[in-house]
N, C-alpha and C positions, 0 to 999 in steps of 0.2 A: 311355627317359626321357632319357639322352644326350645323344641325337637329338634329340630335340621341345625340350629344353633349348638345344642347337646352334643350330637353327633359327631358335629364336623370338629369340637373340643379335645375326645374322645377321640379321634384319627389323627389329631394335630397331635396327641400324648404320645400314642401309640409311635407314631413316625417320628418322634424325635427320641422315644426309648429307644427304636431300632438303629437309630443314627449312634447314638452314643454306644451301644453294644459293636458297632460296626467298625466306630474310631478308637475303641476299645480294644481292639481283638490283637492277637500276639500272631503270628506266622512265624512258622522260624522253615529256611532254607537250606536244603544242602548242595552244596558246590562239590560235584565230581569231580578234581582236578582233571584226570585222565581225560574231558572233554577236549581239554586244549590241543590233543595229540592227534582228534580226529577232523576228518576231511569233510568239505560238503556241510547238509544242513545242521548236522550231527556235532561240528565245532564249538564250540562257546570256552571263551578266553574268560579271563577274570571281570574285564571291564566291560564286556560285554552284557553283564548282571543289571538287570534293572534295580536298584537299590529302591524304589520305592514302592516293591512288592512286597518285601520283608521286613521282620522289624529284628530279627537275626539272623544271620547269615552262619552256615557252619564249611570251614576249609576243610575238608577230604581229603587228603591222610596226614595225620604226624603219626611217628610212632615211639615207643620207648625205646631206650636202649638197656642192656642188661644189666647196667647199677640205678636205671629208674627215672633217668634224662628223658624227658622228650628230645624228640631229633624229628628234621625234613628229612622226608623218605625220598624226595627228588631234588636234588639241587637247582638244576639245570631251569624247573620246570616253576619255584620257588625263587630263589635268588636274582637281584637286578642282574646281573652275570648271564642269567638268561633269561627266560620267559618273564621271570616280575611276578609271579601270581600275586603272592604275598601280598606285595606293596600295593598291587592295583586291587585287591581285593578289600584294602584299607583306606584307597585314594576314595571307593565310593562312597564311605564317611563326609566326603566332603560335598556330597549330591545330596545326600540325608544322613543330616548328623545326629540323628534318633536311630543308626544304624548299628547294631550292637554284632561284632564278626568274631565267631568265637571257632575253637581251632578243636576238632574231633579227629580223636587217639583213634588207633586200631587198622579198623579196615582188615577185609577178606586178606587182602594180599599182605599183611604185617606176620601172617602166621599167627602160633600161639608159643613160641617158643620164652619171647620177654612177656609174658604175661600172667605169669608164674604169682602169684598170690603178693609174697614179700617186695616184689617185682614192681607191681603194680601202688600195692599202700606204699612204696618208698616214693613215688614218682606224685600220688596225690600227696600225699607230707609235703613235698618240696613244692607241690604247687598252691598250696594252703602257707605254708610258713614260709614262700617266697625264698626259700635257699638259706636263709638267714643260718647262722656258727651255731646260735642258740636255740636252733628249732628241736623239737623232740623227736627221733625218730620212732616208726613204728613197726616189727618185723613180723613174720609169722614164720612158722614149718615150712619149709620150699616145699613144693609138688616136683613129683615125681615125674622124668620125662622121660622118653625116649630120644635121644639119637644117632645120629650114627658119623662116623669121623672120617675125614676125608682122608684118604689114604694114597702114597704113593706107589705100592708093590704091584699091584694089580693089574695084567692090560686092560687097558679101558675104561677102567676106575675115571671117576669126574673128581678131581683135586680143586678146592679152593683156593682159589690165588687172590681176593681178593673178595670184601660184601658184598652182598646183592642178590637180585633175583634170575636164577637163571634155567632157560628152556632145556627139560633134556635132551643130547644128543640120539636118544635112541628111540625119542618118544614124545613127539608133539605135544601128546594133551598131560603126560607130566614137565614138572618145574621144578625145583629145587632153592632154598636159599642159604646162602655161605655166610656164616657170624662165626667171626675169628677163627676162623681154619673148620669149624665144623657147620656140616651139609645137615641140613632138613630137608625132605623130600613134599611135595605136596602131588597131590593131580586136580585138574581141573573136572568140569563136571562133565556126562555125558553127550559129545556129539561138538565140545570146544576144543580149542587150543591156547598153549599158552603164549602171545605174546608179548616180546622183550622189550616194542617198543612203550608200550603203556605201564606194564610187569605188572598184565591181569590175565584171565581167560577169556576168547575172542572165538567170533566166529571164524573156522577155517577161511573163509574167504578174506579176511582181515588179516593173516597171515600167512608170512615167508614161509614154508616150511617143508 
């Protein structure tokens, strides 16, 4: 009786260590925006998010801009104006308010062209000293980059008119993107294309082309 009294003490500990290791534990999620773009079971909108899976949530994509700004890389997609991601991505805060939604730089599709060393510690500075007149900045040596400038002489030449990411005309599985009048070239990987409706690389079947 001892025993089986001992034991069952011993599995009551046991089971209430694992419970607390359990209520304990962090998850942290990533939200592909580009979900929202797709059809079928493949979809998932912001609100869509079971909020009581995660105990953070990470928004896919911001990106910098070339003096260190974060920026939405999709308005449309971001903004009440259109889609809402943003906001509804925040509203689930209110389903669980232990919901911590935190906003991840970069992404495949941002390139590497603002991400330039100086670039980059300008952009954490400002997101540590909150933008503040008296914050201290911090610079480094710029890296050295390649690229190439959009040109008008040329027949057939791709002239930037304007930012963004965009599909070559001669060539499906490259893309190119325009920051202030100059072209960066990218290609997608073997057997994709790039499409403009998401501005990722897609299986041909997924796109116009």
């Amino acid at each position: 009786m001892v025993r089986s009294a001992t034991l069952w003490s011993i599995l009551l500990v046991a089971t209430c260590s694992l419970l607390a290791v359990v209520e304990s534990r962090e998850v942290v999620c990533y939200y592909g925006t580009w979900a929202a773009y797709r059809s079928g079971n493949g979809k998932l909108t912001a609100d869509g998010i079971n909020p009581a899976l995660c105990t953070q949530l990470n928004y896919a994509f911001f990106d910098i801009t070339s003096d260190g700004n974060v920026r939405i890389m999709d308005d449309y997609l971001a903004q009440p104006s259109g889609l809402n991601a943003i906001g509804k991505m925040n509203d689930l805060k209110v389903k669980n308010p232990a919901l911590k939604t935190l906003a991840a730089v970069g992404g495949w599709s941002a390139g590497t062209a603002n991400f330039k060393t100086f670039v980059l510690l300008t952009a954490l500075n400002k997101c540590v000293n909150g933008n503040t007149s008296g914050a201290t900045t911090t610079t480094a040596k710029p890296v050295a980059t390649t690229t190439v400038k959009a040109v008008t002489s040329a027949p057939g030449t791709v002239v930037c008119t304007r930012d963004g990411f965009f599909r070559d005309p001669s060539n499906c599985s490259k893309f190119y993107r325009c920051v202030s009048g100059t072209k960066y070239d990218f290609s997608c990987a073997s057997g994709l294309y790039f499409n403009e409706a998401i501005t990722a690389c897609d299986y041909p079947a997924n796109v116009k082309c």
